[in-house]
C-alpha positions as CSV (number, residue, x, y, z in Angstrom):
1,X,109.5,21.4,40.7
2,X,107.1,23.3,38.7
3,X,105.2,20.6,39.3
4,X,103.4,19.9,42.6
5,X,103.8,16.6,43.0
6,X,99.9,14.6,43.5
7,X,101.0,11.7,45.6
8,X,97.3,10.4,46.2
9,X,93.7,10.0,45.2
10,X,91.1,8.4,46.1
11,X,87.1,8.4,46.8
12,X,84.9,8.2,49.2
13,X,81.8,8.4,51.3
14,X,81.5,11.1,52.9
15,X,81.3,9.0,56.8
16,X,84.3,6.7,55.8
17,X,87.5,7.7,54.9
18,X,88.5,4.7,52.9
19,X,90.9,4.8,49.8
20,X,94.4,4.4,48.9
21,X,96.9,7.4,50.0
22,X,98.7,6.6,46.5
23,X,96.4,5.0,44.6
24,X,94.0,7.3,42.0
25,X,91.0,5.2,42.3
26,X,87.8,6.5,41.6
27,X,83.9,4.9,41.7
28,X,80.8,5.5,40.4
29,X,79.8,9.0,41.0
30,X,77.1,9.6,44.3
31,X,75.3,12.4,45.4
32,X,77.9,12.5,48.8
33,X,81.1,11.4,47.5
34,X,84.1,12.9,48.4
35,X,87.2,12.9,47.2
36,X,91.2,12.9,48.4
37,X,93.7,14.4,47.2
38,X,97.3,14.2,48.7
39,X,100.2,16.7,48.1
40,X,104.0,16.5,48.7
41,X,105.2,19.4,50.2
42,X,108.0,17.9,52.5
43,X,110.6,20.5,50.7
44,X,108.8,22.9,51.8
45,X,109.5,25.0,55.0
46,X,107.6,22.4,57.3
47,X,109.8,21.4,60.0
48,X,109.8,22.8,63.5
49,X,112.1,22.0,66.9
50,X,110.5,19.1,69.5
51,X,111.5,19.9,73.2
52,X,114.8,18.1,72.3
53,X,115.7,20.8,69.4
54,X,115.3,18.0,66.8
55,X,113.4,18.8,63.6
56,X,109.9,17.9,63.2
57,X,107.3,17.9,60.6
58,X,104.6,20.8,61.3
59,X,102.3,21.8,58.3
60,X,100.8,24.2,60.0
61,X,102.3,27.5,58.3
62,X,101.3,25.8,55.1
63,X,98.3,25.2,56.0
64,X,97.5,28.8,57.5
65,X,98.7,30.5,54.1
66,X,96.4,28.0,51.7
67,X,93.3,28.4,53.8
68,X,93.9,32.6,54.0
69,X,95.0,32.4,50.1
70,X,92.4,30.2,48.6
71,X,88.8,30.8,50.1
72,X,88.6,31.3,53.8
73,X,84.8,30.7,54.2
74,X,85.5,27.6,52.5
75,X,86.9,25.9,55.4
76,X,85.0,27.0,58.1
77,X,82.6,24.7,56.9
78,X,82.1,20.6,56.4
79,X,82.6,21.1,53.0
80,X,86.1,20.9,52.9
81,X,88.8,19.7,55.0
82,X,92.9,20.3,54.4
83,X,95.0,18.0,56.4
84,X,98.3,18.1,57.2
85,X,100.5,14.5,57.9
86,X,103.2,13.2,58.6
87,X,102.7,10.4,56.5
88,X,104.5,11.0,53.9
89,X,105.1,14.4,54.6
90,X,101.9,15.4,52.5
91,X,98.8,17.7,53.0
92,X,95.8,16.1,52.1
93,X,92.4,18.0,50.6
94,X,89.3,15.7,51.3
95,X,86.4,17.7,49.3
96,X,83.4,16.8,47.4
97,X,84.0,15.6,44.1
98,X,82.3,18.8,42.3
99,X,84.7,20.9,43.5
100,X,88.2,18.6,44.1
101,X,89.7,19.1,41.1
102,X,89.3,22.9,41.4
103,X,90.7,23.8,44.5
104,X,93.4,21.0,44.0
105,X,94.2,23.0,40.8
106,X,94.5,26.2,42.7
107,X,96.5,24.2,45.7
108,X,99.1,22.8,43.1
109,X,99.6,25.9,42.0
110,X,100.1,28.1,44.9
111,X,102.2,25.1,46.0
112,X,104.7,25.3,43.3
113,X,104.5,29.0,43.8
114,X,106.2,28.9,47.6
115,X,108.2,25.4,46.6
116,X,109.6,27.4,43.4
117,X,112.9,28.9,45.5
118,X,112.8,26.8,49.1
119,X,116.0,26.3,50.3
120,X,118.0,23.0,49.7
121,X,121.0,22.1,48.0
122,X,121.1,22.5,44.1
123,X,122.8,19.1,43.4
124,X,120.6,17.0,45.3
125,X,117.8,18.7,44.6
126,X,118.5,17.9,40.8
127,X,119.8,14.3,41.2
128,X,116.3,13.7,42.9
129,X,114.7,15.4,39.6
130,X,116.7,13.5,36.9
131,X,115.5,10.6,39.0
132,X,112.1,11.6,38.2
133,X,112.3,12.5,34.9
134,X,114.0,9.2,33.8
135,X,110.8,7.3,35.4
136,X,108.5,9.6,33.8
137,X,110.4,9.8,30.3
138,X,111.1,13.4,30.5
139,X,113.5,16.0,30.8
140,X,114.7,18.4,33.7
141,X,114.4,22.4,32.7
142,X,116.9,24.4,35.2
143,X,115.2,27.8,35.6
144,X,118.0,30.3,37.4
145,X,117.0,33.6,38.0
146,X,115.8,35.6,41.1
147,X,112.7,34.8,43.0
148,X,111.2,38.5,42.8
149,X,112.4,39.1,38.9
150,X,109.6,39.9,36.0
151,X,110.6,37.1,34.4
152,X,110.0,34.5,37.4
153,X,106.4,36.0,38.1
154,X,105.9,35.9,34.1
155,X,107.0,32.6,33.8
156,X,105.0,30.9,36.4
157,X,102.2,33.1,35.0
158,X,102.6,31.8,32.0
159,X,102.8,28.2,33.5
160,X,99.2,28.6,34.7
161,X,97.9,30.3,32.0
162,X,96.8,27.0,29.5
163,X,98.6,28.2,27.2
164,X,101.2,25.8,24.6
165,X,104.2,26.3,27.4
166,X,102.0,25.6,29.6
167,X,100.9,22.1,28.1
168,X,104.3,21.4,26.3
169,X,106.3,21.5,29.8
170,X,103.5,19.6,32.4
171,X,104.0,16.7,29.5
172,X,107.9,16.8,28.6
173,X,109.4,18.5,31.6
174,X,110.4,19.0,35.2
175,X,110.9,22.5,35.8
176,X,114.0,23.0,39.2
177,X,114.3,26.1,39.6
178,X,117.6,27.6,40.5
179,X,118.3,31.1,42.7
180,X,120.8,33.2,40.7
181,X,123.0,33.3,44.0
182,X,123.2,29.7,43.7
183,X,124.1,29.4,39.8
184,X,127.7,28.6,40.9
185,X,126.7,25.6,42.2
186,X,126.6,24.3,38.6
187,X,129.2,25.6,36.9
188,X,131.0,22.3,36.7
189,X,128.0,20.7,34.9
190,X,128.3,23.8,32.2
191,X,125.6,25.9,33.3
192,X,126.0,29.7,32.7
193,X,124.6,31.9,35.4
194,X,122.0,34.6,34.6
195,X,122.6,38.2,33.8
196,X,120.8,40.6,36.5
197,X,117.6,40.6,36.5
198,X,117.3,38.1,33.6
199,X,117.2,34.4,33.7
200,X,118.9,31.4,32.1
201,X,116.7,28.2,30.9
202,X,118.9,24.8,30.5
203,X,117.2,21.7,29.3
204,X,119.6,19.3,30.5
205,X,120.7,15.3,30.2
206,X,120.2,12.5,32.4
207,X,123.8,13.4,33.9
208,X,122.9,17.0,34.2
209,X,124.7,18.5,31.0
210,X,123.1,20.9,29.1
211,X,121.6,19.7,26.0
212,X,120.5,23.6,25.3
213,X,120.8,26.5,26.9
214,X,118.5,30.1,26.5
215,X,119.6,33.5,28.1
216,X,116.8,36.3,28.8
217,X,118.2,39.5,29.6
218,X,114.1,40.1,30.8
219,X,110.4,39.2,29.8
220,X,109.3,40.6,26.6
221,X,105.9,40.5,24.5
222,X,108.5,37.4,22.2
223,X,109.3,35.4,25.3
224,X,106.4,33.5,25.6
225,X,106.8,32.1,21.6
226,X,110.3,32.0,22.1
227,X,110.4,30.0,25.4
228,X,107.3,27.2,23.7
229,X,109.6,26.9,20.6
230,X,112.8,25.8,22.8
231,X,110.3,23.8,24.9
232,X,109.2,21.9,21.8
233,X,112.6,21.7,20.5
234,X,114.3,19.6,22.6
235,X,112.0,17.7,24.5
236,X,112.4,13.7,24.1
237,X,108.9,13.1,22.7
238,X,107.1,9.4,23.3
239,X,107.5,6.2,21.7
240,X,104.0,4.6,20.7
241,X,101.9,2.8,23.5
242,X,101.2,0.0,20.8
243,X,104.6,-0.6,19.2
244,X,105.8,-0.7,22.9
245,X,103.1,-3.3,23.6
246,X,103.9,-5.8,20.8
247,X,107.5,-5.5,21.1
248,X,107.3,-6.5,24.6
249,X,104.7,-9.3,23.6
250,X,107.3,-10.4,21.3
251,X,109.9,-10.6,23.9
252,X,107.9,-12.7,25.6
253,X,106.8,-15.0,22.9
254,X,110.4,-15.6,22.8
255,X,111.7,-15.9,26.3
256,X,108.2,-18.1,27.0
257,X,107.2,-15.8,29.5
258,X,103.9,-13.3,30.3
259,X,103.7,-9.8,30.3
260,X,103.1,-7.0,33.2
261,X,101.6,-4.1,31.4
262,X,101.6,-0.4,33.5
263,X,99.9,2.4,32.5
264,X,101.0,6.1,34.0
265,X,101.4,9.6,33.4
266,X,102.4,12.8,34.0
267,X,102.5,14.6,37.8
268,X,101.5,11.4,39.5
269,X,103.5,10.2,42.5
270,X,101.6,6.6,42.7
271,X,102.8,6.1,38.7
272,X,106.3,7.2,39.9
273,X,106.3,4.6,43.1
274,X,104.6,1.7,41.5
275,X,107.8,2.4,38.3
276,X,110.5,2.9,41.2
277,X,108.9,-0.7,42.9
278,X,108.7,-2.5,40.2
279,X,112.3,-1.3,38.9
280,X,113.7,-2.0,42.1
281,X,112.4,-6.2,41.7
282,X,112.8,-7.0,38.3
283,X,115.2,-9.4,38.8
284,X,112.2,-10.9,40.2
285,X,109.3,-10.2,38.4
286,X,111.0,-10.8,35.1
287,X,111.5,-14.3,35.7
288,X,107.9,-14.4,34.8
289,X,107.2,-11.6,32.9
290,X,108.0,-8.7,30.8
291,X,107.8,-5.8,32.1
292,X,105.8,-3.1,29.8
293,X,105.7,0.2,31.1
294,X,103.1,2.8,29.1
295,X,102.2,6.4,29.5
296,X,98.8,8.3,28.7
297,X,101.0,11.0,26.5
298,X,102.2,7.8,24.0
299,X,100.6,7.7,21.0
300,X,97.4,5.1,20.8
301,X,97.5,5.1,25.1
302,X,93.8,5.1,24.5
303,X,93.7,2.1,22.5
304,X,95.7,0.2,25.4
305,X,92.9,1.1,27.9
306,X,90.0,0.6,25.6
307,X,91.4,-3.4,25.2
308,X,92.7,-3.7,29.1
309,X,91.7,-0.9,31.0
310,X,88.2,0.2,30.4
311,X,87.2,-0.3,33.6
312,X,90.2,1.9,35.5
313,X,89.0,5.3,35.6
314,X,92.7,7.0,37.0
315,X,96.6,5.7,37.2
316,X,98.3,4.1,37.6
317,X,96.7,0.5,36.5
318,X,98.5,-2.5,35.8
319,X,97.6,-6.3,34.1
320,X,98.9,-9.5,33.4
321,X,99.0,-10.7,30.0
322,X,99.8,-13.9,28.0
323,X,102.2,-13.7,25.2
324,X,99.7,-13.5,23.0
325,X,98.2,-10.4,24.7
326,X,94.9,-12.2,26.6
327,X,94.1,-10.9,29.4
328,X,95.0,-13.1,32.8
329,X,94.8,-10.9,35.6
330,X,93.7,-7.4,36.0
331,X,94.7,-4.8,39.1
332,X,90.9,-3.7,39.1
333,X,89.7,-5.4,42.2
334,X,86.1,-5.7,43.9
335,X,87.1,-2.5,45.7
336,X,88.6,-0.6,43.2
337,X,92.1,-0.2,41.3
338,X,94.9,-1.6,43.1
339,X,97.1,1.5,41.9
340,X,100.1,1.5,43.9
341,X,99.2,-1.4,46.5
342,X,98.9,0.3,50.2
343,X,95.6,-1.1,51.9
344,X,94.9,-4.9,52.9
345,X,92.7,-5.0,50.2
346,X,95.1,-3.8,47.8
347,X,97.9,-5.9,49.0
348,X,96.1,-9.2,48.9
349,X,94.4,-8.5,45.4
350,X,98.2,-8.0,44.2
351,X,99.5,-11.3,45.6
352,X,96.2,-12.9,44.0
353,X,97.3,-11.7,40.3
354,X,101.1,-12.9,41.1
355,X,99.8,-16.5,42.3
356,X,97.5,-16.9,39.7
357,X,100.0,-16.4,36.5
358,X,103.6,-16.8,38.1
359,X,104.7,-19.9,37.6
360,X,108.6,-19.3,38.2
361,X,108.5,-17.4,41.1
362,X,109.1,-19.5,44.2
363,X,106.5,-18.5,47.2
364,X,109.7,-16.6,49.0
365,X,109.7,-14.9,45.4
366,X,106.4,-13.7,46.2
367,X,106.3,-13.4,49.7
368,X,109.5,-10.9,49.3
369,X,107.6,-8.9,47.4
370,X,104.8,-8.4,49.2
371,X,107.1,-7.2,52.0
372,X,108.7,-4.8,50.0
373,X,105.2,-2.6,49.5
374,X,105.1,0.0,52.2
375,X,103.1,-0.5,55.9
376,X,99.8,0.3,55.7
377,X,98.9,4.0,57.4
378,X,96.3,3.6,60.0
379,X,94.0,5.7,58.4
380,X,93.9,3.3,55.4
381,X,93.8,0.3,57.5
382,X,89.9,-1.1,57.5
C-alpha cells in the first residue's frame, strides 16, 4: 500500500497512557499532552524464529532503521517514544502533540517506502486491498515495476511531494505495488507486465480487472501531468454526504426504523474496523436501524458534522438518529469519542446508545454484539 495504514490515535497525559488503540480521539489541548499514534507494519519483515523455529513478531529491525532514519537525538530523550507490539502487529509513536503529526508524517512515509516491494503473494495481497478499497469507496492502482527503477523513486517522490497526484491518489486510491518479476502473477486478470526499466499503472475493478491501463517506458518531465490526469480520470468520485443522509432517513421513515449514521475517511484503520464490524452485523443492527455510512471527501461532510458532530474532533464517530434526523444518541462519551469501541469505557458507552434507542433488538441481540468487539489490550484496560 502506498498508504501506511494509521490503525490508532489517541491523547494523553503525559503520566497515563490512556486512549483507545483504534480510536482517533483527541481532548482539549494541555501544556503536557501527548499523543499516540499506531502503525500497521505486520507485512513488513517483522518476524523472527522462537527456540522452537516458529515465527514470531520482532519490530526491532524496524524500529532500529526509523530511529537511525528519522532523528536519532530525538529518541534518546523523553520526548518521544516508538514502540513496537504485538498487538496488532503495530508500532506505536507516543510524542507530544506539537510534534506527532510531523514525525508520524515522516514515519508513514518511510514506512510505505520499505512496505512498497515486501515480499508476499500478489493475489492475496490484492484481494486484502480490493477489500479495503470497497470499505473506503475507492479504487486499487497496481504499480509494477522494479524496486530500484527511476520511475519507482520518482513516483514515491512524487507521492510525497503535495502535489495534485499526491492528493488525487491518498483520496481515490490504494496504491499495491507489484515487482516486475512477479507481473506474471496477473496475467489471468489482464495485466500487462512492464517493459525494462519502465513500469505499468492499472486502475483496476472490485474483481481485479483492469478498468485502465498506462505503460511508461521511464520517468519524464510529462509523467507527473500524465500520471494526475489518469488518476483523475478514472477514479469513482463520492456521492454527497447529505443526499446519502436523507435517502437513508427516508428509508427509515418507511421501514419505521432509526438511523446509525458513521462518519470516516481516508487512511484510517479504526473507520475501516468500525465499517468491517458493522457490515459483518447488519442483519442485526438493521432491525433497528439504517445504517448510513459517510466519508470526510463527500460533498457537504462538513455540514454532517456541524449538525451531529461538532463535538468529535477525529474519526471515526458515529450517532443515532430518529427518522426525522433528531439526534438520540451520540458516540461522544464523558471520556471522549467512542471511535471504534476497544476500552471499558468505550464498550459500555456503546451498549448505552444500543439500549437507549433499540427497541427490536432482543438483549441476546445486544449482548452478541458487544461480544463481537475485540478484548481489550492490557494497556488500555483502566
Amino acid at each position: 500500500m502506498t498508504r501506511s495504514t494509521i490503525i490508532a490515535t489517541s491523547t494523553f497525559w503525559l503520566a497515563t497512557f490512556v486512549g483507545s488503540s483504534i480510536a482517533i480521539s483527541q481532548e482539549t489541548p494541555k501544556p503536557d499532552l501527548m499523543m499516540a499514534v499506531a502503525f500497521s507494519i505486520g507485512e513488513l519483515p517483522v518476524w523472527s524464529l522462537d527456540k522452537e523455529k516458529n515465527p514470531v513478531f520482532d519490530g526491532s529491525v524496524v524500529l532500529s532503521r526509523i530511529k537511525n532514519e528519522i532523528e536519532p537525538e530525538l529518541w534518546k530523550s523523553d520526548k518521544a517514544r516508538l514502540i513496537a507490539t504485538a498487538e496488532n502487529e503495530s508500532l506505536i509513536l507516543i510524542a507530544p502533540r506539537s510534534r506527532n503529526p510531523e514525525l508520524a508524517n515522516r514515519i508513514s512515509s518511510l514506512l510505505q517506502r520499505m512496505s512498497a516491494f515486501a515480499e508476499h503473494d500478489v493475489n492475496s495481497r490484492l484481494a486484502k486491498n480490493l477489500e479495503l478499497a470497497e470499505i473506503g469507496g475507492e479504487r486499487v492502482i497496481l504499480v509494477c515495476t522494479d524496486a530500484d527503477s527511476m520511475f519507482s523513486d520518482r513516483f514515491h517522490q512524487a507521492l510525497s511531494d503535495q502535489s495534485q497526484l499526491q492528493k488525487l491518489v491518498d483520496n481515490n486510491y490504494i496504491v499495491q505495488y507489484v515487482p516486475r518479476a512477479k507481473a506474471s502473477e496477473l496475467k489471468d486478470k489482464g495485466i500487462q507486465a512492464p517493459p525494462e526499466l519502465g513500469a505499468t499503472l492499472s486502475i483496476v475493478t472490485e474483481t481485479g480487472e483492469p478498468v485502465a491501463q498506462m505503460e511508461f517506458e521511464t520517468w519524464d518531465e510529462s509523467s507527473l501531468e500524465t500520471l494526475t490526469g489518469f488518476a483523475k480520470e478514472n477514479s469513482k468520485g463520492f456521492a454527497d454526504a447529505t443526499a446519502l443522509l436523507q435517502d437513508g432517513l427516508r428509508a427509515a421513515r418507511k421501514s419505521k426504523r432509526k438511523v446509525l449514521l458513521q462518519m470516516g475517511g481516508p487512511s484510517c484503520g479504526p473507520c475501516i474496523l468500525l465499517s468491517r464490524y458493522l457490515n459483518s452485523h447488519k442483519e442485526v443492527i438493521e432491525k433497528d436501524f439504517v445504517y448510513v455510512k459517510t466519508d470526510t471527501r463527500m460533498a457537504n461532510a462538513d455540514q454532517i458534522k456541524e449538525k451531529y458532530g461538532p463535538d468529535f474532533s477525529g474519526i471515526p464517530w458515529m450517532v443515532m438518529l430518529s427518522a426525522d434526523g433528531e439526534l438520540l444518541a451520540s458516540g461522544m462519551s464523558p471520556k471522549g469519542n467512542i471511535a471504534f469501541p476497544r476500552a471499558r469505557y468505550q464498550k459500555a458507552h456503546f451498549k448505552k446508545m444500543l439500549e437507549s434507542t433499540a427497541e427490536k433488538m432482543t438483549e441476546a441481540d445486544i449482548a452478541r454484539l458487544m461480544q463481537s468487539l475485540p478484548e481489550t489490550p492490557d494497556w488500555m484496560k483502566e
